[in-house]
C-alpha positions in Angstrom: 0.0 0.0 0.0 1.1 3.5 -0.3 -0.6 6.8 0.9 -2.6 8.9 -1.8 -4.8 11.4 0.3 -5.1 12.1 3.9 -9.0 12.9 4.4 -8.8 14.0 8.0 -6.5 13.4 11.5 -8.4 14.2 14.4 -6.6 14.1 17.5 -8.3 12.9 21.1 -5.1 13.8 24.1 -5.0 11.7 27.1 -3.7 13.4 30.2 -1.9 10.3 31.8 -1.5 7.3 29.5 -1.6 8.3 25.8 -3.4 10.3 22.7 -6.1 8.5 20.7 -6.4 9.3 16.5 -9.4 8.6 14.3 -7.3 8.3 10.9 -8.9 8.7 7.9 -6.8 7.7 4.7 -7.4 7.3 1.3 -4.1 4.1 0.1 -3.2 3.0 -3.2 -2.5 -0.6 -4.2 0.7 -0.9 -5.7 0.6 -2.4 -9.3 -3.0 -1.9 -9.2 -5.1 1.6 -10.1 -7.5 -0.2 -6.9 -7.7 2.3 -4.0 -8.4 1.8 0.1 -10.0 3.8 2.6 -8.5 2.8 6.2 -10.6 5.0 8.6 -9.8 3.8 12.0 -9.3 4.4 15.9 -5.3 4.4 16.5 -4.0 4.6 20.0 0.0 6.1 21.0 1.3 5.6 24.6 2.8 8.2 26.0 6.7 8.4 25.2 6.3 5.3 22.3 6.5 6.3 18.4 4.2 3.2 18.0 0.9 2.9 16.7 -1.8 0.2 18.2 -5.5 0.1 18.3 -7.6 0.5 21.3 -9.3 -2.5 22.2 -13.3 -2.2 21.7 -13.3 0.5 19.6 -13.8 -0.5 16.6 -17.0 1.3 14.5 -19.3 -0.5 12.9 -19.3 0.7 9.4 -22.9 -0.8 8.8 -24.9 0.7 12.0 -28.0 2.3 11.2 -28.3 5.7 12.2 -31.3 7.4 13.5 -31.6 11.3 13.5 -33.5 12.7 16.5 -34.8 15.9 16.6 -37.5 16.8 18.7 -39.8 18.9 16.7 -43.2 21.5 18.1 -45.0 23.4 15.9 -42.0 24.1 13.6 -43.0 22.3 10.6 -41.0 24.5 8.1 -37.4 22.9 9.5 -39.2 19.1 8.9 -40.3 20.5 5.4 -36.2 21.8 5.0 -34.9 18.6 6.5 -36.2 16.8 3.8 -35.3 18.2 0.9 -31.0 18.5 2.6 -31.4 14.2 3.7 -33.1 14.0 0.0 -29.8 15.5 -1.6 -27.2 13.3 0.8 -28.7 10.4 0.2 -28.7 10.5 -3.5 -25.1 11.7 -3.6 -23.7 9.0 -0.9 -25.8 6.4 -2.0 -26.3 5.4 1.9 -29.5 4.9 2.8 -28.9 3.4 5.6 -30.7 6.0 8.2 -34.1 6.7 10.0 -35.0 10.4 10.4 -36.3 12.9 12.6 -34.3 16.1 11.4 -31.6 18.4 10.7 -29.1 20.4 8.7 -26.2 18.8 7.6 -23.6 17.9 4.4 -23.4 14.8 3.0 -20.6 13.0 5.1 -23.0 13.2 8.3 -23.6 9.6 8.3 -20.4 8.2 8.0 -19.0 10.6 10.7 -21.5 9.5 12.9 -20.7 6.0 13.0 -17.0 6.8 13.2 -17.2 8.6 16.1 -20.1 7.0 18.2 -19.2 3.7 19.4 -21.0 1.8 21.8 -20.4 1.3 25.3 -17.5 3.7 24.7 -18.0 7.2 22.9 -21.2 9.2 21.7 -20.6 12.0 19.7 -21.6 15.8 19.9 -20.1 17.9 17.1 -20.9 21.7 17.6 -22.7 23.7 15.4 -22.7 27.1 13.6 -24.8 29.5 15.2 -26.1 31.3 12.7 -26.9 35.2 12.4 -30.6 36.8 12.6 -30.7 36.9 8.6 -27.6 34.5 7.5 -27.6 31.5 5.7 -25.9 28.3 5.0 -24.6 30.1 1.9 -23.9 33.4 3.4 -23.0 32.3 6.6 -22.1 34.8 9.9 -22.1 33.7 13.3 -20.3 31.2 15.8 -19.8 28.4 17.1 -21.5 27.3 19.7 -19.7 26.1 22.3 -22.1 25.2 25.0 -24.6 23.9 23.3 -24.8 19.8 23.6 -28.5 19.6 21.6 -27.5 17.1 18.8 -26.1 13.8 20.3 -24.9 10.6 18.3 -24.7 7.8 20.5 -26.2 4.2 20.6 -30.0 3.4 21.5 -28.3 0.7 24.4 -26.4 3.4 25.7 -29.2 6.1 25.2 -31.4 3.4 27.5 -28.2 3.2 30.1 -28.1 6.9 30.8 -32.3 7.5 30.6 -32.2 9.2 27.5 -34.3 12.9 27.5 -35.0 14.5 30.4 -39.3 15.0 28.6 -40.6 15.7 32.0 -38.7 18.6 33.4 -37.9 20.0 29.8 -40.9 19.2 28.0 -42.0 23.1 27.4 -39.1 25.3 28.3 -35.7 26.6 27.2 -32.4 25.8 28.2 -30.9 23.3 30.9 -31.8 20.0 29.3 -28.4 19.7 27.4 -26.6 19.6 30.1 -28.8 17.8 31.9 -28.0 15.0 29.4 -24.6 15.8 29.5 -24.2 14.8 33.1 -25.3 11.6 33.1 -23.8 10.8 30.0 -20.7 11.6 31.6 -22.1 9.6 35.0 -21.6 6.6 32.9 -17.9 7.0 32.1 -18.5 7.6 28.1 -16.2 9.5 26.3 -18.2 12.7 24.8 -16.5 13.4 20.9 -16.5 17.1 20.5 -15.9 18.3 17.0 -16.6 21.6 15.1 -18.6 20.5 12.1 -18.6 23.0 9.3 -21.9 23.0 7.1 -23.9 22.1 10.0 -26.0 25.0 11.3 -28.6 26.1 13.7 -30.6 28.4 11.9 -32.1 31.7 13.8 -35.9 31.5 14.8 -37.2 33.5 17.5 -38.7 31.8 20.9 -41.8 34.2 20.9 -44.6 32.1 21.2 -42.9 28.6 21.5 -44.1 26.7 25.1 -44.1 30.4 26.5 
């Protein structure tokens, strides 16, 4: 084999025992115009030049994914959604999914499943906050850091941790993200945090939702 393309290196530091790497690699065959994609979990100890893989985490390149959104009298995102999973879909080819909603490009699925792995890691990429009058195409805003709202993670280990907090956050803003967070965290999984460009939160105003 020999490398043609590096797609992406994300890094994952360890404070005590070693950094974690999801590599994802595009190799050649030699003698052959064949090509490869290696997109794995790599694990270095501390102080070592050598490469091993973590035991358990390994992704499952056929999981089905399921997009959760909880949606109230806000039809005109279901009616978007749609017509953006619509476009993927034909593109990738991966049907593979079960919806309910939101903005994304066309690698979502595959990112998912690379960085959600059950028992072990569920993943929460932050999102562009976007601008009272931006858009996907003319995009101004920031990140948002604090936000924890879309969450990747297996429905065994959605079941471990309770999943949504429905009671207490059924019809107001703010708290239930971290609400999740904690006992996410209660169960020793690691929480993926990755800025995802192309994925937005769109402006809307909270006048007249659940008061």
């Amino acid at each position: 084999y020999y490398l043609k393309r590096i797609h992406q290196v994300k890094l994952k530091p360890g404070l005590l025992y070693g950094d974690r790497y999801l590599v994802d690699l595009e190799l050649g065959i030699k003698h052959k115009g064949a090509s490869y994609r290696f997109s794995e979990h790599v694990y270095q100890k501390k102080g070592s030049s050598r490469l091993c893989s973590p035991k358990g985490l390994t992704w499952n390149k056929a999981a089905t994914v399921y997009f959760i959104l909880p949606v109230k009298d806000q039809g005109e995102w279901v009616y978007h959604f749609i017509n953006e999973i619509t476009a993927a879909s034909l593109l990738t080819k991966d049907e593979n999914f079960h919806i309910i909603v939101v903005d994304f490009e066309t690698d979502i699925m595959d990112s998912i499943r690379k960085n959600t792995i059950k028992g072990h890691i569920v993943f929460c990429p932050q999102v562009g906050r976007l601008n009272c009058g931006s858009s996907s195409v003319d995009h101004k805003g920031y990140w948002e850091l604090d936000g924890y709202g879309l969450v990747g993670v297996y429905k065994a280990d959605w079941v471990r941790f309770g999943g949504m907090n429905t009671e207490e956050f059924k019809y107001k803003w703010g708290g239930k993200d971290w609400d999740l967070l904690d006992r996410i965290i209660n169960l020793s999984l690691e929480v993926e945090r990755i800025k995802y460009p192309g994925l937005y939160h769109h402006y809307h105003t909270k006048k007249m939702k659940w008061g």
